[in-house]
BALOBA-1460 file (C-alpha; in Angstrom, 3 decimals):
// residues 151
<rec num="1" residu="x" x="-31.504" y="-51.725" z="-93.651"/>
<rec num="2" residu="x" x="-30.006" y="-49.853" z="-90.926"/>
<rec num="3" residu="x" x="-25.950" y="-50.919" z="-89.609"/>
<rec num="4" residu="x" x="-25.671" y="-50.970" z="-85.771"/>
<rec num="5" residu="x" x="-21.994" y="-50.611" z="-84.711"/>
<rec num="6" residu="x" x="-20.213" y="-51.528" z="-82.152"/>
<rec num="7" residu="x" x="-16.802" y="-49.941" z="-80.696"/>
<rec num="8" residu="x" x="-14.778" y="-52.092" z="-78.460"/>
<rec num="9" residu="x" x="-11.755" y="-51.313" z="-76.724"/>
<rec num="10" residu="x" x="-10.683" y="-54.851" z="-75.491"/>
<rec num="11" residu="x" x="-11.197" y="-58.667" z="-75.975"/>
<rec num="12" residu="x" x="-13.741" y="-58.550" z="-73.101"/>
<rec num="13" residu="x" x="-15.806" y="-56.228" z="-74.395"/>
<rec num="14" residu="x" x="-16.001" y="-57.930" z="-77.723"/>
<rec num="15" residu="x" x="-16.703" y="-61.569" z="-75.455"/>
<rec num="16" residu="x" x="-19.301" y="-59.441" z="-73.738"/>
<rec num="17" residu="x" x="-21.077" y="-58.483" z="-76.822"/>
<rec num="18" residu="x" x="-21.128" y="-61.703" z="-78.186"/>
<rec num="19" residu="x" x="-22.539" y="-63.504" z="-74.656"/>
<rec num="20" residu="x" x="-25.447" y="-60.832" z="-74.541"/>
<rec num="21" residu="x" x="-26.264" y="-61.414" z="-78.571"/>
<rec num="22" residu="x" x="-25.986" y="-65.594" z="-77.765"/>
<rec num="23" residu="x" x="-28.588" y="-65.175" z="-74.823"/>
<rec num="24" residu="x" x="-31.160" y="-63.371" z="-76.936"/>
<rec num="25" residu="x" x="-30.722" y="-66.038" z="-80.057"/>
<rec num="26" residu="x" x="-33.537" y="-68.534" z="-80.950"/>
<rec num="27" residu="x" x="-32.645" y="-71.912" z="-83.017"/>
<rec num="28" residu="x" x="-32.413" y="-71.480" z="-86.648"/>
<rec num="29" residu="x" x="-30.264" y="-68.135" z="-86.463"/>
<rec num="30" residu="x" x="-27.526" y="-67.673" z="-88.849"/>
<rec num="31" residu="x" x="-24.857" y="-65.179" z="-88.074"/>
<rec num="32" residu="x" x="-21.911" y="-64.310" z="-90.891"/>
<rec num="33" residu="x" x="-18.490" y="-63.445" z="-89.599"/>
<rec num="34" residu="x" x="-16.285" y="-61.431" z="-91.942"/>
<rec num="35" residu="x" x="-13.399" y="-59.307" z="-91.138"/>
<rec num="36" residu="x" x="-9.840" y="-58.609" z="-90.831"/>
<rec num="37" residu="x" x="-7.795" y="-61.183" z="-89.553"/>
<rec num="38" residu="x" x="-6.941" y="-61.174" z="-85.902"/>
<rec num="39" residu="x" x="-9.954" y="-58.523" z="-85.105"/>
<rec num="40" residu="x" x="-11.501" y="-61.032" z="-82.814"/>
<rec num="41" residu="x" x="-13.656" y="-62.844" z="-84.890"/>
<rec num="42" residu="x" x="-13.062" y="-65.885" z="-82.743"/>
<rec num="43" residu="x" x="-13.584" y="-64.193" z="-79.267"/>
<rec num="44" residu="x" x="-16.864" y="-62.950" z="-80.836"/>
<rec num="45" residu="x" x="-17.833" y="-66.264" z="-81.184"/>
<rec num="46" residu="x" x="-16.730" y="-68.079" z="-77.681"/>
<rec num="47" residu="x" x="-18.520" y="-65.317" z="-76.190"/>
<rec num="48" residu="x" x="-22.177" y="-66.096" z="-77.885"/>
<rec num="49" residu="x" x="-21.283" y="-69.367" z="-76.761"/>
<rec num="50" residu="x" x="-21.457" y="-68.800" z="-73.784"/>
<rec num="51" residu="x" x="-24.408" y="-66.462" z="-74.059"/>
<rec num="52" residu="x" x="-25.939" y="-69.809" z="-75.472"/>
<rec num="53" residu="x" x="-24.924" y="-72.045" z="-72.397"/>
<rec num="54" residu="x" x="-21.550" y="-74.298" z="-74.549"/>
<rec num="55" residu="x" x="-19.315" y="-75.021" z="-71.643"/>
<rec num="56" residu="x" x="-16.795" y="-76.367" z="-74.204"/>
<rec num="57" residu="x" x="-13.519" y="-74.440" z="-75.096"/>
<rec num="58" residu="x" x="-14.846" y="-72.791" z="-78.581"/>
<rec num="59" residu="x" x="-11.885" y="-72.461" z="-80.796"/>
<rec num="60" residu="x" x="-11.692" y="-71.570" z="-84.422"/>
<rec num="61" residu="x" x="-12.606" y="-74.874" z="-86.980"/>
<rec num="62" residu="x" x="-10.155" y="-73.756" z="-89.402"/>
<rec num="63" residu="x" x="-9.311" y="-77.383" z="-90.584"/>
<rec num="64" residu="x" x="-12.040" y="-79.265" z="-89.919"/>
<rec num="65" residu="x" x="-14.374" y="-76.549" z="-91.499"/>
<rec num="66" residu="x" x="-17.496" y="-77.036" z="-88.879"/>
<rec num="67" residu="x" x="-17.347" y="-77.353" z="-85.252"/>
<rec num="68" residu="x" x="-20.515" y="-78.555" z="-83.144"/>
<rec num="69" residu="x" x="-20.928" y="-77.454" z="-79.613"/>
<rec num="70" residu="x" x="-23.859" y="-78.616" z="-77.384"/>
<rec num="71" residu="x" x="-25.659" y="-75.864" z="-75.029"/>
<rec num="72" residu="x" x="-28.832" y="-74.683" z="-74.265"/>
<rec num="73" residu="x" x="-28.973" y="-74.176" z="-78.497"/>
<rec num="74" residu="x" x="-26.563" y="-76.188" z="-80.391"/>
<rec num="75" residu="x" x="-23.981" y="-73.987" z="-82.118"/>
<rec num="76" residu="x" x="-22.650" y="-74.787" z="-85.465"/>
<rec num="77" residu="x" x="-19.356" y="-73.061" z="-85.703"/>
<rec num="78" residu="x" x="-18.197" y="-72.863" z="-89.699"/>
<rec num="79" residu="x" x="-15.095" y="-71.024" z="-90.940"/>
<rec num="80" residu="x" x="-15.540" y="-71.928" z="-95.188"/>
<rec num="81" residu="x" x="-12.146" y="-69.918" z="-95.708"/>
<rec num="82" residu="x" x="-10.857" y="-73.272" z="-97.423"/>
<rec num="83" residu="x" x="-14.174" y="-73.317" z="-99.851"/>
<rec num="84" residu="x" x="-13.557" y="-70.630" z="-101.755"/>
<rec num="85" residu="x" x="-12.935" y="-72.297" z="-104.917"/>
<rec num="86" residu="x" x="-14.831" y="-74.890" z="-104.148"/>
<rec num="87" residu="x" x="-18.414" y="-76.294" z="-105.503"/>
<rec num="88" residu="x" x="-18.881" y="-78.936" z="-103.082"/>
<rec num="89" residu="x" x="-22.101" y="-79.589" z="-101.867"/>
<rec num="90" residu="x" x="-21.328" y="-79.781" z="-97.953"/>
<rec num="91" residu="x" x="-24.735" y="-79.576" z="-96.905"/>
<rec num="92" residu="x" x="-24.711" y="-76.418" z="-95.189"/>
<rec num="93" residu="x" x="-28.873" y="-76.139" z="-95.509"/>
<rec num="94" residu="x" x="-29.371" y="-78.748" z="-93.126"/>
<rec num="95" residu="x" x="-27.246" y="-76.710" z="-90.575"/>
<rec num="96" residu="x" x="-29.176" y="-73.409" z="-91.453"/>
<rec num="97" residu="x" x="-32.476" y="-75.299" z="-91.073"/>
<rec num="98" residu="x" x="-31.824" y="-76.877" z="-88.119"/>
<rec num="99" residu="x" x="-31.932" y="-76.435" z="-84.175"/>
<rec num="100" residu="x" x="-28.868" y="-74.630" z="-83.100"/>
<rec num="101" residu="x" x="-27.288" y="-71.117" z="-84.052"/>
<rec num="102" residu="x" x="-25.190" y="-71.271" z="-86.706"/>
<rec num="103" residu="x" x="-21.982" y="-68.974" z="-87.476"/>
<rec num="104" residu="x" x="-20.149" y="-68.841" z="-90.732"/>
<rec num="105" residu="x" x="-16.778" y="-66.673" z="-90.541"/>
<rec num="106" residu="x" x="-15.386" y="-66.198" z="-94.391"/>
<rec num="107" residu="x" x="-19.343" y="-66.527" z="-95.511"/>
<rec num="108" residu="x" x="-18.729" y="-64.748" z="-98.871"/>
<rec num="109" residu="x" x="-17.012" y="-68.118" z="-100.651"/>
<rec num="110" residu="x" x="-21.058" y="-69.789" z="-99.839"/>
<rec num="111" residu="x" x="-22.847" y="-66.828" z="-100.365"/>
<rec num="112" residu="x" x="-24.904" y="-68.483" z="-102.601"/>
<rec num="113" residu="x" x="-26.230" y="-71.202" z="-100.059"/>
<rec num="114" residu="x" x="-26.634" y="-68.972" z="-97.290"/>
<rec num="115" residu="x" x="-30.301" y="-68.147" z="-96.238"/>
<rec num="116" residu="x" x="-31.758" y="-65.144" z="-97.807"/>
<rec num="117" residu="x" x="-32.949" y="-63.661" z="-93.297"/>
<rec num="118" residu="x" x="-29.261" y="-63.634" z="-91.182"/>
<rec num="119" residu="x" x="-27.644" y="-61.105" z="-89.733"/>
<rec num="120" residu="x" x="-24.040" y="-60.001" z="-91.277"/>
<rec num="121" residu="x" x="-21.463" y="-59.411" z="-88.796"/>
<rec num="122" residu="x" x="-17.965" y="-57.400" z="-89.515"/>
<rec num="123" residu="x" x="-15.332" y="-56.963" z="-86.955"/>
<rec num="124" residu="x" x="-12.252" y="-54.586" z="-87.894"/>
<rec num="125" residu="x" x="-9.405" y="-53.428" z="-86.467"/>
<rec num="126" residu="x" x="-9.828" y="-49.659" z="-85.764"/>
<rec num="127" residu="x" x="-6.472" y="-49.756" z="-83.619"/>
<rec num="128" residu="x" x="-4.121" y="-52.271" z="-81.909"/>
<rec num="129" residu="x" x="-6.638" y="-52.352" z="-79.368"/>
<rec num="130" residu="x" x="-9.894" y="-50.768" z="-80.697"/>
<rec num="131" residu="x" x="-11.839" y="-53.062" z="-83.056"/>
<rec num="132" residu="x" x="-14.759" y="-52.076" z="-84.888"/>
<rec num="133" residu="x" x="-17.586" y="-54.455" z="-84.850"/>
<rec num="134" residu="x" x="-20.677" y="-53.916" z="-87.287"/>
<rec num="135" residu="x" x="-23.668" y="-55.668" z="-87.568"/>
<rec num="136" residu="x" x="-26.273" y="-55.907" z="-90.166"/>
<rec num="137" residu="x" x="-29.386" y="-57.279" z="-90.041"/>
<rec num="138" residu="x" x="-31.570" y="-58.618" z="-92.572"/>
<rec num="139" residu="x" x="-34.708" y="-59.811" z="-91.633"/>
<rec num="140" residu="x" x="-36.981" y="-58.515" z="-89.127"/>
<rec num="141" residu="x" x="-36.333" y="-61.114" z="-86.299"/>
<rec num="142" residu="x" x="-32.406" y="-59.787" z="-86.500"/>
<rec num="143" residu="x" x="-33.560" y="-56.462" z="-86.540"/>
<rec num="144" residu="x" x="-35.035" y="-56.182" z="-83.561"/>
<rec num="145" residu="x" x="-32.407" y="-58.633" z="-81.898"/>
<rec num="146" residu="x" x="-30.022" y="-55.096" z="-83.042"/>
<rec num="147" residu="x" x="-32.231" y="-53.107" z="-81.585"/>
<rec num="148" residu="x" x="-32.180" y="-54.830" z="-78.664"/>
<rec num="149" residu="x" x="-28.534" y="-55.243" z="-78.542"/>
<rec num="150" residu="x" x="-27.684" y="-51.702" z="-78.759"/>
<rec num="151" residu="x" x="-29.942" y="-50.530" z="-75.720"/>
């Protein structure tokens, strides 16, 4: 399994990556979000909302754990940060199973629910300004949306 990174030297260019992954996406796609806080996790993920057609404001759904937005694919936005101890079954399969794109920031505390295909994102802070962001497929179908991605 190969690692495709990323280096981005604003918020835009990190929005811009995330539109162009969101237009390539098909339903049932499961993206992880891990990272340093503040690395742009967030503006990641308002940009492959728009790549997926949300016209909502994305923001993060630190306190109400999932966020639905409504586009040409649903997107189910998740941060699980608050999970981590937590055995709760939240019924996060029906999400992964389902029609939209779904995004988990803090995905290690479910790690055990998540589907076995998704591709593993990780966006650090390289510099005030430069941010890091590394993806890593597994699955076929995410490798070549990588592939794609870097051209």
């Amino acid at each position: 399994m190969k690692d495709y990174v990323f280096i981005m030297k604003s918020p835009e260019e990190t929005h811009k990556l995330g539109k162009r992954l969101g237009e390539m996406l098909e339903p049932g796609s499961v993206l992880t979000l891990e990272g340093d806080l503040g690395a742009g996790k967030t503006t990641f993920t308002k940009g492959l909302a728009v790549g997926l057609g949300v016209e909502r404001v994305v923001n993060s759904p630190t306190f109400t754990i999932i966020k639905e937005y409504q586009g040409r694919i649903p997107l189910y936005h998740m941060d699980v940060y608050r999970l981590e101890d937590s055995d709760d079954d939240l019924g996060f399969e029906e999400y992964f199973d389902g029609e939209g794109v779904t995004v988990v920031e803090w995905a290690r505390f479910i790690k055990a629910v998540l589907p076995e295909e998704k591709l593993m994102i990780e966006i650090y802070h390289e510099s005030e300004s430069v941010r890091r962001i590394q993806l890593r497929p597994i699955g076929s179908y995410y490798e070549a949306l990588c592939k794609e991605l870097q051209q």
